[in-house]
C-alpha positions as CSV (number, residue, x, y, z in Angstrom):
1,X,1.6,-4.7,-4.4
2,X,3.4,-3.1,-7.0
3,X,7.0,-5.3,-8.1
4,X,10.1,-3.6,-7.2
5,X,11.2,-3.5,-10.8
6,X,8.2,-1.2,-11.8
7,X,9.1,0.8,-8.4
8,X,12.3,1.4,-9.8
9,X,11.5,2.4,-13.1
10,X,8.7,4.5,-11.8
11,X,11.5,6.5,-10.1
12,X,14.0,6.5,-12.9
13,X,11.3,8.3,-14.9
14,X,10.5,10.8,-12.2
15,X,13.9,11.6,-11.7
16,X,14.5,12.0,-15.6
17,X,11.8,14.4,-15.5
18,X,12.8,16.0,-12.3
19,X,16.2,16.8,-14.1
20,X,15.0,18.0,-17.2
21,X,12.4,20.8,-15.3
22,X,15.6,22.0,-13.3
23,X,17.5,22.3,-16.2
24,X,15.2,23.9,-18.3
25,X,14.8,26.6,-14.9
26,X,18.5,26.6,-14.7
27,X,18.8,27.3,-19.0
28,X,16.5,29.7,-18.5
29,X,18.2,31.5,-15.7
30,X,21.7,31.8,-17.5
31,X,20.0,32.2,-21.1
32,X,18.3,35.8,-18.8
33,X,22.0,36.7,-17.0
34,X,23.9,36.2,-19.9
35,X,22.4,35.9,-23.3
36,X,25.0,33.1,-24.1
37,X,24.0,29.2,-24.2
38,X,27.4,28.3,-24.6
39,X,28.5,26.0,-21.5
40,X,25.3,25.3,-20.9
41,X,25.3,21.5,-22.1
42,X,28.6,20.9,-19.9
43,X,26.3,22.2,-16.8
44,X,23.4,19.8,-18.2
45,X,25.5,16.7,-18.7
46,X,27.1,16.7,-15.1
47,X,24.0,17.9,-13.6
48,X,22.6,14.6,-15.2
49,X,25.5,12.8,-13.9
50,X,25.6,14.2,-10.1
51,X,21.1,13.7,-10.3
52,X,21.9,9.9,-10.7
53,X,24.7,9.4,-8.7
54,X,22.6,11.4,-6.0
55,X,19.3,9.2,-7.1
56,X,21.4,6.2,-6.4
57,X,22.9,7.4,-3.1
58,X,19.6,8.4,-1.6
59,X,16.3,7.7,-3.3
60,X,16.8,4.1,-4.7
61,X,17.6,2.6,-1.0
62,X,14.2,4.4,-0.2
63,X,12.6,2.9,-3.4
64,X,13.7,-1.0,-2.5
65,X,12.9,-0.8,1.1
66,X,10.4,1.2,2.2
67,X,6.8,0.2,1.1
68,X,4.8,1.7,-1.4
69,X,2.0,1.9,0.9
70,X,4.7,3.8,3.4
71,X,2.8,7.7,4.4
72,X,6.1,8.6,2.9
73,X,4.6,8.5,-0.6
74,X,2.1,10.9,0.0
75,X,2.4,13.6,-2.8
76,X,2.3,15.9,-0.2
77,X,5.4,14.7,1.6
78,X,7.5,13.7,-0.9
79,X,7.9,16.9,-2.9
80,X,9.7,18.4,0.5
81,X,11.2,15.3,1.7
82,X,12.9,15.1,-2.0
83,X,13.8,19.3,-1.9
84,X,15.8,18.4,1.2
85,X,17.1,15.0,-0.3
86,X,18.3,16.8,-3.1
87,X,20.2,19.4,-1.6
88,X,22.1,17.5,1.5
89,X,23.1,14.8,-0.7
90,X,24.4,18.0,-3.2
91,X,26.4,19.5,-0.5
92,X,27.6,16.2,0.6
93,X,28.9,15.2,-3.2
94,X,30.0,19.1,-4.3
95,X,28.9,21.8,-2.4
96,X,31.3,22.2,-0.1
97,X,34.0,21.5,-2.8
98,X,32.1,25.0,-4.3
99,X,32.4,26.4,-1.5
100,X,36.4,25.9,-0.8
101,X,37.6,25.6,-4.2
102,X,35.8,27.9,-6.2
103,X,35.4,30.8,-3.7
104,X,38.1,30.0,-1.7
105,X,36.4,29.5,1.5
106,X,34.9,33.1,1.2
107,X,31.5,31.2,-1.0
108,X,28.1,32.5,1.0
109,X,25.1,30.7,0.9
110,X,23.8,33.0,-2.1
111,X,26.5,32.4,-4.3
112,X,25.8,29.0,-3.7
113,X,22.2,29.4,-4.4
114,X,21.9,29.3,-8.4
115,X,23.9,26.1,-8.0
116,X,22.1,24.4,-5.3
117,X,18.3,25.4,-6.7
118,X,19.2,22.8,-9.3
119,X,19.2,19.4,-6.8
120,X,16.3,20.9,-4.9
121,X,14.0,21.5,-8.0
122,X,14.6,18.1,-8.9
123,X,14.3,16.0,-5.9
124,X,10.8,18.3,-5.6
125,X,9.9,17.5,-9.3
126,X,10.7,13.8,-8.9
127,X,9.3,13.1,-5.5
128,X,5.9,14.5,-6.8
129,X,6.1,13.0,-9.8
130,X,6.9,9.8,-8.3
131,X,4.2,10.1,-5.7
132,X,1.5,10.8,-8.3
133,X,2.6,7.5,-10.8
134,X,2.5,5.3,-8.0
135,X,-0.8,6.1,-6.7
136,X,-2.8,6.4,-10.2
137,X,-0.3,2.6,-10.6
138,X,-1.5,1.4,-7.3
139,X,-5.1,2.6,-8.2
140,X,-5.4,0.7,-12.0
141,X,-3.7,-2.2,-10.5
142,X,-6.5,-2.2,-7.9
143,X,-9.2,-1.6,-10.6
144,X,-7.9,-4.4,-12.5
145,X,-7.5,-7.1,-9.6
146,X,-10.3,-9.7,-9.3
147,X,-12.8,-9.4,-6.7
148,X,-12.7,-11.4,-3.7
Protein backbone atom coordinates (compact mmCIF):
# COMPACT_ATOMS: atom_id res chain seq x y z
CA UNK A 1 0.00 0.00 0.00
CA UNK A 2 1.32 3.19 -0.88
CA UNK A 3 1.40 5.94 2.40
CA UNK A 4 -0.95 8.81 2.06
CA UNK A 5 1.90 11.27 2.23
CA UNK A 6 3.44 9.85 -1.09
CA UNK A 7 -0.31 9.82 -2.45
CA UNK A 8 -0.36 13.29 -1.83
CA UNK A 9 2.62 14.36 -3.24
CA UNK A 10 2.09 12.12 -6.18
CA UNK A 11 -0.90 14.38 -6.87
CA UNK A 12 0.66 17.73 -6.08
CA UNK A 13 3.22 16.89 -8.81
CA UNK A 14 0.55 15.80 -11.34
CA UNK A 15 -1.37 18.73 -10.83
CA UNK A 16 1.91 21.06 -11.11
CA UNK A 17 2.29 19.50 -14.37
CA UNK A 18 -1.23 19.52 -15.29
CA UNK A 19 -1.08 23.37 -14.87
CA UNK A 20 1.92 24.07 -16.59
CA UNK A 21 0.68 22.02 -19.97
CA UNK A 22 -2.58 24.24 -19.79
CA UNK A 23 -0.74 27.22 -19.56
CA UNK A 24 1.66 26.63 -21.92
CA UNK A 25 -1.78 25.72 -24.51
CA UNK A 26 -3.38 28.76 -23.05
CA UNK A 27 0.28 31.03 -23.79
CA UNK A 28 0.25 29.72 -26.91
CA UNK A 29 -3.30 30.46 -27.74
CA UNK A 30 -3.06 34.36 -26.81
CA UNK A 31 0.70 34.58 -27.95
CA UNK A 32 -1.45 33.33 -31.83
CA UNK A 33 -4.58 35.96 -31.25
CA UNK A 34 -2.57 38.62 -30.15
CA UNK A 35 1.12 38.77 -30.60
CA UNK A 36 1.39 40.33 -27.10
CA UNK A 37 2.59 38.34 -23.85
CA UNK A 38 1.89 41.06 -21.72
CA UNK A 39 -0.93 39.91 -19.09
CA UNK A 40 -0.08 36.80 -19.60
CA UNK A 41 1.72 36.06 -16.12
CA UNK A 42 -1.39 37.68 -14.21
CA UNK A 43 -3.51 34.86 -16.14
CA UNK A 44 -0.70 32.26 -15.09
CA UNK A 45 -0.41 33.23 -11.48
CA UNK A 46 -4.34 33.02 -10.73
CA UNK A 47 -4.73 30.14 -12.90
CA UNK A 48 -2.05 28.60 -10.43
CA UNK A 49 -4.05 29.92 -7.61
CA UNK A 50 -7.79 28.80 -8.76
CA UNK A 51 -5.75 24.89 -9.93
CA UNK A 52 -4.91 24.57 -6.14
CA UNK A 53 -7.72 25.86 -4.52
CA UNK A 54 -9.73 23.58 -7.06
CA UNK A 55 -7.08 20.63 -6.31
CA UNK A 56 -7.90 21.13 -2.74
CA UNK A 57 -11.72 21.39 -3.08
CA UNK A 58 -12.02 18.21 -5.22
CA UNK A 59 -9.05 15.99 -5.88
CA UNK A 60 -7.23 15.78 -2.41
CA UNK A 61 -10.63 14.45 -0.55
CA UNK A 62 -10.45 11.77 -3.49
CA UNK A 63 -6.61 11.30 -2.82
CA UNK A 64 -7.13 10.62 1.23
CA UNK A 65 -10.11 8.49 0.92
CA UNK A 66 -10.55 6.50 -1.89
CA UNK A 67 -7.98 3.64 -2.30
CA UNK A 68 -5.24 3.47 -4.62
CA UNK A 69 -6.31 0.22 -5.65
CA UNK A 70 -9.93 2.06 -6.37
CA UNK A 71 -10.90 1.28 -10.61
CA UNK A 72 -10.93 5.00 -10.26
CA UNK A 73 -7.26 5.18 -10.92
CA UNK A 74 -7.28 3.58 -14.03
CA UNK A 75 -5.42 5.93 -16.58
CA UNK A 76 -8.19 5.49 -18.60
CA UNK A 77 -10.71 6.97 -16.20
CA UNK A 78 -9.14 9.43 -14.64
CA UNK A 79 -8.05 11.69 -17.57
CA UNK A 80 -12.11 12.20 -18.06
CA UNK A 81 -13.12 12.01 -14.56
CA UNK A 82 -10.39 14.94 -13.99
CA UNK A 83 -11.65 17.02 -17.45
CA UNK A 84 -15.07 17.12 -15.81
CA UNK A 85 -13.59 17.74 -12.23
CA UNK A 86 -11.80 20.49 -13.50
CA UNK A 87 -14.37 22.28 -15.16
CA UNK A 88 -17.56 21.91 -12.54
CA UNK A 89 -15.39 22.95 -9.80
CA UNK A 90 -14.31 26.08 -12.37
CA UNK A 91 -17.75 27.10 -12.91
CA UNK A 92 -18.55 26.55 -9.35
CA UNK A 93 -15.43 28.94 -8.09
CA UNK A 94 -15.63 31.63 -11.37
CA UNK A 95 -17.44 30.76 -14.15
CA UNK A 96 -20.58 31.96 -13.54
CA UNK A 97 -18.97 35.13 -12.02
CA UNK A 98 -17.60 35.31 -15.98
CA UNK A 99 -20.48 34.83 -17.08
CA UNK A 100 -22.58 37.71 -15.11
CA UNK A 101 -19.89 40.17 -14.53
CA UNK A 102 -17.89 40.22 -17.38
CA UNK A 103 -20.54 39.70 -20.08
CA UNK A 104 -23.18 40.90 -18.29
CA UNK A 105 -25.38 37.92 -18.26
CA UNK A 106 -25.25 37.93 -22.20
CA UNK A 107 -21.59 35.36 -21.85
CA UNK A 108 -22.32 32.07 -24.22
CA UNK A 109 -20.75 29.09 -23.69
CA UNK A 110 -18.05 29.98 -26.47
CA UNK A 111 -16.97 32.92 -24.93
CA UNK A 112 -16.49 31.02 -22.11
CA UNK A 113 -14.60 28.41 -23.87
CA UNK A 114 -10.91 29.80 -23.97
CA UNK A 115 -11.31 30.30 -20.30
CA UNK A 116 -12.74 27.11 -19.26
CA UNK A 117 -10.25 24.83 -21.67
CA UNK A 118 -7.70 25.83 -19.08
CA UNK A 119 -9.31 23.75 -15.79
CA UNK A 120 -10.27 20.89 -18.20
CA UNK A 121 -6.70 20.49 -19.73
CA UNK A 122 -5.46 20.30 -16.43
CA UNK A 123 -7.57 18.02 -14.44
CA UNK A 124 -6.99 15.68 -17.85
CA UNK A 125 -3.15 16.27 -17.58
CA UNK A 126 -3.06 15.57 -13.90
CA UNK A 127 -5.48 12.71 -13.67
CA UNK A 128 -3.30 10.89 -16.27
CA UNK A 129 -0.32 11.84 -14.87
CA UNK A 130 -1.44 10.86 -11.61
CA UNK A 131 -2.82 7.50 -12.80
CA UNK A 132 0.44 6.60 -14.51
CA UNK A 133 2.97 7.49 -11.20
CA UNK A 134 0.90 5.56 -9.01
CA UNK A 135 0.80 2.47 -10.98
CA UNK A 136 4.68 2.39 -12.20
CA UNK A 137 4.83 3.36 -7.71
CA UNK A 138 2.57 0.63 -6.89
CA UNK A 139 4.55 -1.71 -9.39
CA UNK A 140 8.44 -0.92 -7.93
CA UNK A 141 7.02 -1.01 -4.56
CA UNK A 142 5.70 -4.54 -5.46
CA UNK A 143 9.06 -5.52 -7.16
CA UNK A 144 10.88 -4.46 -4.14
CA UNK A 145 8.56 -6.22 -1.45
CA UNK A 146 9.93 -9.57 -0.03
CA UNK A 147 8.41 -12.68 -1.11
CA UNK A 148 6.08 -14.55 0.90
Amino acid sequence: MIALSRRIVLAIGSMILGWACASAIFTGWIYALQHDLRDVGVTLFYTAIFAAAGWVISFLPLVVFVSPRAPLWTSRRLPWIGAVVGFVVFYALIGRVFVKEVWGGLGSWIELAPYATHPIVTGAVAGFVYSILLRKHSESRRELAPES
